[in-house]
Backbone as a chain_set.jsonl record, in Angstrom:
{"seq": "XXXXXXXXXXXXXXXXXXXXXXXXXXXXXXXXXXXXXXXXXXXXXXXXXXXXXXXXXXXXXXXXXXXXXXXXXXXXXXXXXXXXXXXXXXXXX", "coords": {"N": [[-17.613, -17.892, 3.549], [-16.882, -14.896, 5.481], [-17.406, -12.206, 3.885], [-15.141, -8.914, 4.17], [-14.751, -6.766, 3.35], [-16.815, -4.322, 1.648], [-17.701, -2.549, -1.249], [-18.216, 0.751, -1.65], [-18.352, 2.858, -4.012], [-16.736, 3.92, -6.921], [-14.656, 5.295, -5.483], [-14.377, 4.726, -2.802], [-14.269, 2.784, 0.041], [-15.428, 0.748, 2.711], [-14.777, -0.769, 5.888], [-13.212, -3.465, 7.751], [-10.795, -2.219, 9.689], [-7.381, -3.892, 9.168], [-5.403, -3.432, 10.96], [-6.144, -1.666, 13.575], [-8.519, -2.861, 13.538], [-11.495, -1.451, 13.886], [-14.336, -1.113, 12.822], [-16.565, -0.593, 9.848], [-15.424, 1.305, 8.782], [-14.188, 4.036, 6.629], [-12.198, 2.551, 4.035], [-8.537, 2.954, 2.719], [-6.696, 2.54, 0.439], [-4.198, 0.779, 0.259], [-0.625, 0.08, 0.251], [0.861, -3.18, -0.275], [3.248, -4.303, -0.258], [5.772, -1.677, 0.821], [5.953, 1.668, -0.618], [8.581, 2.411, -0.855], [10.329, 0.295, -1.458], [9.174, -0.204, -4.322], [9.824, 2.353, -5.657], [12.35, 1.935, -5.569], [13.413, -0.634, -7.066], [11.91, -0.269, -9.209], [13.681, 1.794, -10.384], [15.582, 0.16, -11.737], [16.179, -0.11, -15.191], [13.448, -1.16, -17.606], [11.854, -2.41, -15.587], [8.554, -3.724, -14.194], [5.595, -3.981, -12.526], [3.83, -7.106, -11.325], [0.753, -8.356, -11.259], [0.88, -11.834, -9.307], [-1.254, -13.569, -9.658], [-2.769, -13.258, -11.84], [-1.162, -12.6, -14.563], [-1.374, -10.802, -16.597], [-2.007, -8.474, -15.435], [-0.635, -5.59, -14.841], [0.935, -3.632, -12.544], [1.359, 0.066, -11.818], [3.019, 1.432, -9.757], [3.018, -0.797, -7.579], [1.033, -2.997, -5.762], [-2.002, -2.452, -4.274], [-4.451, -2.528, -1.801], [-7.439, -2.566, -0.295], [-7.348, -2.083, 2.954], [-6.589, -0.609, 5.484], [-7.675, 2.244, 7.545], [-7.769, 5.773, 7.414], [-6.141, 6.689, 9.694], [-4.608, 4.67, 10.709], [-2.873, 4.109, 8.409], [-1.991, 6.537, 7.765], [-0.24, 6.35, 10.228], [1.352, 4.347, 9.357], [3.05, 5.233, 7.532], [4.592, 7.817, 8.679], [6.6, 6.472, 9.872], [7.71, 5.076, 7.605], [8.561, 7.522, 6.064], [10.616, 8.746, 7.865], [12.048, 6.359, 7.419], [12.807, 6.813, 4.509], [14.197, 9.506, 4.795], [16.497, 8.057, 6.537], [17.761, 6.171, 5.269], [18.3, 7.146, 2.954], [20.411, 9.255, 3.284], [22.325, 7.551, 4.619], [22.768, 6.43, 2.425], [23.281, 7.683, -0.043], [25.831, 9.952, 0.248]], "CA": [[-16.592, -16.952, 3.991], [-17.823, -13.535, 5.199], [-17.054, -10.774, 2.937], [-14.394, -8.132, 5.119], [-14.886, -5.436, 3.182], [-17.937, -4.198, 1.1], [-17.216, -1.446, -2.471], [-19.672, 2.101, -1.695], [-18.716, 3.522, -4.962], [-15.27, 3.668, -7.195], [-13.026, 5.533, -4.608], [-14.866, 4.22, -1.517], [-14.43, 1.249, 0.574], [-16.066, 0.484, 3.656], [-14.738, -2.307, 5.931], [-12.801, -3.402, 9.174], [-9.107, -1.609, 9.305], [-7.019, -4.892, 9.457], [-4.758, -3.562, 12.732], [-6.923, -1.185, 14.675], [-9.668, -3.64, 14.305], [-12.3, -0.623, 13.766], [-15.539, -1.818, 11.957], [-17.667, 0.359, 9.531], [-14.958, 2.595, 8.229], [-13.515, 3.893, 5.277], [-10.22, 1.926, 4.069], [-7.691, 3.196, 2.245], [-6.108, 1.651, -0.083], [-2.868, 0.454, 0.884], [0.218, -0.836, -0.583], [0.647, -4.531, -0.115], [4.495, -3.575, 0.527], [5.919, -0.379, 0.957], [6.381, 2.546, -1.577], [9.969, 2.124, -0.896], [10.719, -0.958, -1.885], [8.903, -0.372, -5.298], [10.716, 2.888, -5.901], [13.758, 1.198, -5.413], [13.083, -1.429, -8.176], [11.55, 0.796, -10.592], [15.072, 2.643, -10.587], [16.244, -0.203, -12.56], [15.549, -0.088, -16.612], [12.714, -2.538, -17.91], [11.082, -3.127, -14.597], [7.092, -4.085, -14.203], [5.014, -5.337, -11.339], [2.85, -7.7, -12.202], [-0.261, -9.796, -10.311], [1.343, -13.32, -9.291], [-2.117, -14.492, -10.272], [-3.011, -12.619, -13.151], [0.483, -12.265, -14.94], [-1.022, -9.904, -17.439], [-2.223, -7.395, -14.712], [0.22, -4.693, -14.646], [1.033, -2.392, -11.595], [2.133, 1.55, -11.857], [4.105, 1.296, -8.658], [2.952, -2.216, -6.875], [-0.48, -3.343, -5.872], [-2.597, -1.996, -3.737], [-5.57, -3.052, -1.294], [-8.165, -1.649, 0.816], [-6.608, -2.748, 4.324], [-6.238, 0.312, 7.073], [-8.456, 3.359, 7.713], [-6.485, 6.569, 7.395], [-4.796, 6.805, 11.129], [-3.43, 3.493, 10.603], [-2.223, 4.32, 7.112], [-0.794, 7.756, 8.56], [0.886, 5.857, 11.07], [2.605, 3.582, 8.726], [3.378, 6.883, 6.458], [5.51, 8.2, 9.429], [7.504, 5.167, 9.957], [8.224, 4.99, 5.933], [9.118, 8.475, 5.847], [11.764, 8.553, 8.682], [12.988, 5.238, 6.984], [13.442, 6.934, 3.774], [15.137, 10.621, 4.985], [17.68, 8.355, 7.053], [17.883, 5.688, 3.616], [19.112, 8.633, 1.556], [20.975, 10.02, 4.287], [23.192, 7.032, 4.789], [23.372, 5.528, 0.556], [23.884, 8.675, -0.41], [27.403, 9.616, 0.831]], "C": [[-17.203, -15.554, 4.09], [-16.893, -12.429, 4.54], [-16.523, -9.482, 4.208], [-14.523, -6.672, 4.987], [-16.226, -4.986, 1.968], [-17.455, -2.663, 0.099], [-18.592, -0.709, -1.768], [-19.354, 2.441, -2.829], [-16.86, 3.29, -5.65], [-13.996, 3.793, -6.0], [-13.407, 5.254, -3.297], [-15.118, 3.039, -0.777], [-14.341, 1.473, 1.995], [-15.852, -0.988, 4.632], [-14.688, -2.287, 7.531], [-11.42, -3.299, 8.714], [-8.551, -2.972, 10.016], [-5.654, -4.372, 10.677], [-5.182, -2.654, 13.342], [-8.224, -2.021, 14.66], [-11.27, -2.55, 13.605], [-13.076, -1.056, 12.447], [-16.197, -0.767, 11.06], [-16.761, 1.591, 9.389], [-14.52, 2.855, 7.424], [-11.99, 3.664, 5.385], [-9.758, 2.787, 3.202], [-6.999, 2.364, 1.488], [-4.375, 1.851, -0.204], [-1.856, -0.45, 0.243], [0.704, -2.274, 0.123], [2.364, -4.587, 0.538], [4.819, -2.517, 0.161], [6.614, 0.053, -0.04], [7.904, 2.505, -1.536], [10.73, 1.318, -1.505], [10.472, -0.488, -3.641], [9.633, 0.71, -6.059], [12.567, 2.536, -6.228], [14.411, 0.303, -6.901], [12.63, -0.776, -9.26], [12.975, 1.666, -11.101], [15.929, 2.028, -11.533], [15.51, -0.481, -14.061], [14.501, -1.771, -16.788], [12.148, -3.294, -16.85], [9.583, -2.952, -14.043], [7.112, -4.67, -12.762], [3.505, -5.529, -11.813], [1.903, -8.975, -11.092], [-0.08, -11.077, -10.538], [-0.125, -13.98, -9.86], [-3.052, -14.284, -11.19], [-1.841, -11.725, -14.191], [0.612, -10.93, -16.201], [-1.477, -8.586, -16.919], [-0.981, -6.569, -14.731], [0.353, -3.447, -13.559], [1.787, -1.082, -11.999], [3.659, 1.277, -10.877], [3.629, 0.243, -7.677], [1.264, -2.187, -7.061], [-1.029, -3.078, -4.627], [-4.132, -2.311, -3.127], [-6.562, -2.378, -0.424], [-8.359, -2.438, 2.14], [-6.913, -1.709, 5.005], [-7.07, 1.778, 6.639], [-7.398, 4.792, 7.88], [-6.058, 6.64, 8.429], [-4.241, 5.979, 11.032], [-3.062, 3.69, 9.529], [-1.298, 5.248, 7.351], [0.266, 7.172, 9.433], [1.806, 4.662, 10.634], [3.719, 4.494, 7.76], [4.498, 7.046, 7.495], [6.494, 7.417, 9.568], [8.165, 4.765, 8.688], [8.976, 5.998, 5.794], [10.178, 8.853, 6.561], [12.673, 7.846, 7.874], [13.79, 6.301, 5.678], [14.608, 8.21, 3.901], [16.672, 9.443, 5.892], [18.144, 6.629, 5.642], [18.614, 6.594, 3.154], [20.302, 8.941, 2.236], [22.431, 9.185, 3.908], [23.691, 6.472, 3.401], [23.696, 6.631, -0.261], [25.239, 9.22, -0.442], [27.93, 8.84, 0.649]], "O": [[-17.857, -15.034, 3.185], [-15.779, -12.028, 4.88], [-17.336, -9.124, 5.06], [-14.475, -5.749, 5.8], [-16.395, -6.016, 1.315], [-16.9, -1.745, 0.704], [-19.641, -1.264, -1.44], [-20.479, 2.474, -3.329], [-15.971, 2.688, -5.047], [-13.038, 3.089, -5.68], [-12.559, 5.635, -2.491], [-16.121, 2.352, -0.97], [-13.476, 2.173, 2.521], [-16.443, -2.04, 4.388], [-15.394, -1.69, 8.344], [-10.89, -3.913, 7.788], [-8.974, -3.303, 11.124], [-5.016, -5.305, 11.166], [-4.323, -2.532, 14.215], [-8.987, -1.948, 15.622], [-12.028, -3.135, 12.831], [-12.589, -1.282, 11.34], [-16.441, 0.218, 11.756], [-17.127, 2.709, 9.753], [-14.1, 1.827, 6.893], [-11.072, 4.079, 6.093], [-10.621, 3.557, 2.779], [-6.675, 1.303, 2.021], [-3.65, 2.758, -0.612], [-2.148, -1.548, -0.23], [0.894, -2.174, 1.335], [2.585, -4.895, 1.71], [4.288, -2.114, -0.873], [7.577, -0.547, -0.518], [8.359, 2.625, -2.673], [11.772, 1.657, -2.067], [11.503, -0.405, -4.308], [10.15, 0.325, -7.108], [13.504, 2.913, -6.931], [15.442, 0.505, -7.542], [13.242, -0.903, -10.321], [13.092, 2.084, -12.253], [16.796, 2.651, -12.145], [14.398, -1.007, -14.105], [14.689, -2.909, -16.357], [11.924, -4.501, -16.936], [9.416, -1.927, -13.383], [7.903, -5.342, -12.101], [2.59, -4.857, -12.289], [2.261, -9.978, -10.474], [-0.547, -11.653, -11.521], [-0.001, -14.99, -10.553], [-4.035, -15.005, -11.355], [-1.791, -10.519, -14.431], [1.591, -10.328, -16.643], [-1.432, -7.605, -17.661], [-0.043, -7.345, -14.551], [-0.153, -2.357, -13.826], [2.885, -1.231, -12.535], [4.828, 1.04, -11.182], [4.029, 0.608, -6.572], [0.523, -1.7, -7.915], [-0.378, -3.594, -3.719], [-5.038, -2.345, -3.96], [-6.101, -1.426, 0.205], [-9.271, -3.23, 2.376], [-8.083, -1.93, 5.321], [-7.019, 2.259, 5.507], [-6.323, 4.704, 8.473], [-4.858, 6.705, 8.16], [-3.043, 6.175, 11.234], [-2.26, 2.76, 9.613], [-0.084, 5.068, 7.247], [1.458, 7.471, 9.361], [2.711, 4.142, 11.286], [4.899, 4.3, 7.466], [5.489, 6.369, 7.221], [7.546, 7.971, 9.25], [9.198, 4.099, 8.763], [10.123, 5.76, 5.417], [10.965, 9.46, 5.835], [13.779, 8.284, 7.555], [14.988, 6.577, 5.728], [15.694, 8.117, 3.328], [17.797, 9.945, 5.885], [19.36, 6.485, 5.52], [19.834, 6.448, 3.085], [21.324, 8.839, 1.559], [23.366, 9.652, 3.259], [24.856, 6.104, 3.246], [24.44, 6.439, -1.222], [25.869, 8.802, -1.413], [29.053, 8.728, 1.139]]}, "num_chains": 1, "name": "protein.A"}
């Protein structure tokens, strides 16, 4: 199996951004699903996220991968952030 992405150093990863395709760039590490969701869930008392295949891994706010190079990360950012100003907007009221 060939290896997708390759570690340069702790905060540096070097791969191919899994939807622009683009080879030989730095990823980002990316939430597996969106900050939204996990916010959401964290709101209620006594709630963990935890690696389905390491049950004693423990996440802050979910889990996180090195998937998309920052323009594709930015451009999921925009699309989150809309969601959440019209989220609030409408559960609010």
């Amino acid at each position: 199996m060939k290896e997708r992405f390759r570690v340069m150093s702790k905060k540096k990863t070097v791969g191919k951004c899994a939807l622009c395709k683009k080879k030989n760039i730095e990823l980002r590490n990316s939430h597996i699903v969106p900050r939204l969701v996990y916010q959401r869930i964290k709101s209620h008392p006594n709630t963990r996220f935890r690696n389905i295949f390491s049950i004693k891994d423990i996440y802050q706010d979910g889990e996180k991968k090195p998937m998309l190079c920052a323009e594709c990360e930015k451009f999921f950012n925009n699309y989150e952030t809309t969601y959440i100003l019209y989220f609030q907007l409408f559960t609010m009221n």
